[in-house]
N, C-alpha and C positions, 0 to 999 in steps of 0.2 A: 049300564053294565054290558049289555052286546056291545056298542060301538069298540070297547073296551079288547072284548074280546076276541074280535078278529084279528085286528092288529099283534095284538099277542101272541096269536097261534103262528101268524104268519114270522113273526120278529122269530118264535122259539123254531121253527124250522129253519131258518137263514143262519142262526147260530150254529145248531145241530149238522148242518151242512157245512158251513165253515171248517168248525173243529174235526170234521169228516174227512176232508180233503185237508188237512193240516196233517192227520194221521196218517192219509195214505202218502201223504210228501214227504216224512217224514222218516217211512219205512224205507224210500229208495235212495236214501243216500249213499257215497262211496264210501263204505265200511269194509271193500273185501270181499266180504262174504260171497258177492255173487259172481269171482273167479273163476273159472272152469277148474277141476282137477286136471294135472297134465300129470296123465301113466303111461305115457313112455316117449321119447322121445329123442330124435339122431339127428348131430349137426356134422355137414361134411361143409368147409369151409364156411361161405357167407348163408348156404342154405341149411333151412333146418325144416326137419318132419316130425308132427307127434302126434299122439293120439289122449284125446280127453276127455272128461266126463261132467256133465253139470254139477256144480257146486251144492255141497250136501247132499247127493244120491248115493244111493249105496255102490259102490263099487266092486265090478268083479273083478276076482283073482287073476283072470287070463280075458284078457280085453277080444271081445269076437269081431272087432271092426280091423282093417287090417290097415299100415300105412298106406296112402296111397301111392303108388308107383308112377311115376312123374320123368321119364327121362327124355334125355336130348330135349331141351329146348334151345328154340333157335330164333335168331331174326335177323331175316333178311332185305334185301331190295330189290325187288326186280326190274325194276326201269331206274338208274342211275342219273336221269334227268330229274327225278321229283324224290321229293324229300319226302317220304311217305316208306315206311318201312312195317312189316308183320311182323308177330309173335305168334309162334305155333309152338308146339310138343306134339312131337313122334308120336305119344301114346299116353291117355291117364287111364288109369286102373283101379279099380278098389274092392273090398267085399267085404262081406259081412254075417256068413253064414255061422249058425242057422238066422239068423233078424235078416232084415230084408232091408238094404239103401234107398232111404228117402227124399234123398239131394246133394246135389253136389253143386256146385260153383266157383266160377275162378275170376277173380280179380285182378286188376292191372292198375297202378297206383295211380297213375294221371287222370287215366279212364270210368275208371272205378267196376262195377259190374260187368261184366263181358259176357259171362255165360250163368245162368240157369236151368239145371237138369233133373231132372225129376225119375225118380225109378217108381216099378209098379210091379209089389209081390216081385223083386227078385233080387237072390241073394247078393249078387255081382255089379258092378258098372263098369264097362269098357268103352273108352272114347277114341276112336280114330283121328289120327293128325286132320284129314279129308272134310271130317263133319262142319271144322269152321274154316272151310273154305283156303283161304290163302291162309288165314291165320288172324289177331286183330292188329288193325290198323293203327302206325302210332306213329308218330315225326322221329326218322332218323336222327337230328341235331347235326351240330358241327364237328369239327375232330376233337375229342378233349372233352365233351360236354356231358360227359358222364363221370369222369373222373382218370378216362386213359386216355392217352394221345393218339393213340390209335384207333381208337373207337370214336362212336357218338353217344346219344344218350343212354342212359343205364335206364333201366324198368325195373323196381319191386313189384313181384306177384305174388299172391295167395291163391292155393288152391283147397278148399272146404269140402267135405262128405261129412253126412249123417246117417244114423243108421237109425229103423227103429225103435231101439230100446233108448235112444239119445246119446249115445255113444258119437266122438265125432272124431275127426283126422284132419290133418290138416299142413301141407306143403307149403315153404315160404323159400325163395330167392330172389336172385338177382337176372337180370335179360341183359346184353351190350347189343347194343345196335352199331350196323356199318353205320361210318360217318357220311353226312350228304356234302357233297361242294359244291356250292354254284356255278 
């Protein structure tokens, strides 16, 4: 009867654990549900800004995260010999008073991650053009290789802020690079 019963205990645990992890994979599938709310949101041609809320929280009347403020982005080349061209913005901005901004980050499609910024207790983020330097680094292309003959490569960005109550915001466009010529 022991030898019995070990095996047993152990068989009923590997089961229990199975059907465990069946439940939890079960629960994450793509159903929707775990959408953000998008409350408000402004397209000005190929770029758009909005502001969201995690799926099923309760939502406030008047959203306290603000869009972020994103303008002039640019990309340029500063040596014409090399095929190496930057992405900056003038300036990002954002806030969230009274809750306090928890992070922000910006994205560049090819690149992926570029920046991660962190606030501490404070209502506001302000990001100077200067902080990354020249800007990030990305291959100008040939003429055309973005979609204009006069240009080079195109660049989708994302730019992300949290606030938090979980509140978030979030800048999306397009970047042209001068064209490089060998």
């Amino acid at each position: 009867m022991r030898k019995l019963f070990f095996p047993f205990v152990v068989m009923s645990l590997l089961l229990a654990a199975a059907f465990g992890l069946i439940q939890v994979a079960s629960g994450q599938g793509p159903d929707g549900t775990d959408k953000p709310q998008v409350l408000n949101q402004e397209v000005q041609g190929a770029n758009v800004r909005e502001i969201s809320a995690p799926a099923q929280s309760n939502v406030p009347q008047q959203p306290s995260i603000s869009f972020i403020d994103s303008p002039t982005i640019g990309c340029h080349m500063p040596d014409p010999a090399q095929d190496a061209c930057y992405i900056n913005w003038y300036y990002m901005s954002v806030s969230a008073n009274p809750n306090y901004m928890v992070a922000m980050t910006v994205t560049v499609n090819t690149v992926g991650i570029v920046a991660k910024l962190g606030g501490f207790f404070q209502t506001s983020m302000y990001v100077p053009h200067d902080m990354f330097g020249q800007g990030f680094k990305v291959a100008c292309g040939a003429p055309g290789a973005g979609g204009d003959p006069n240009l080079g490569n195109a660049y989708s960005w994302t730019i992300q802020a949290r606030d938090s109550s979980n509140l978030s915001s979030a800048n999306y466009g397009t970047a042209y690079c001068p064209f490089y010529r060998p």
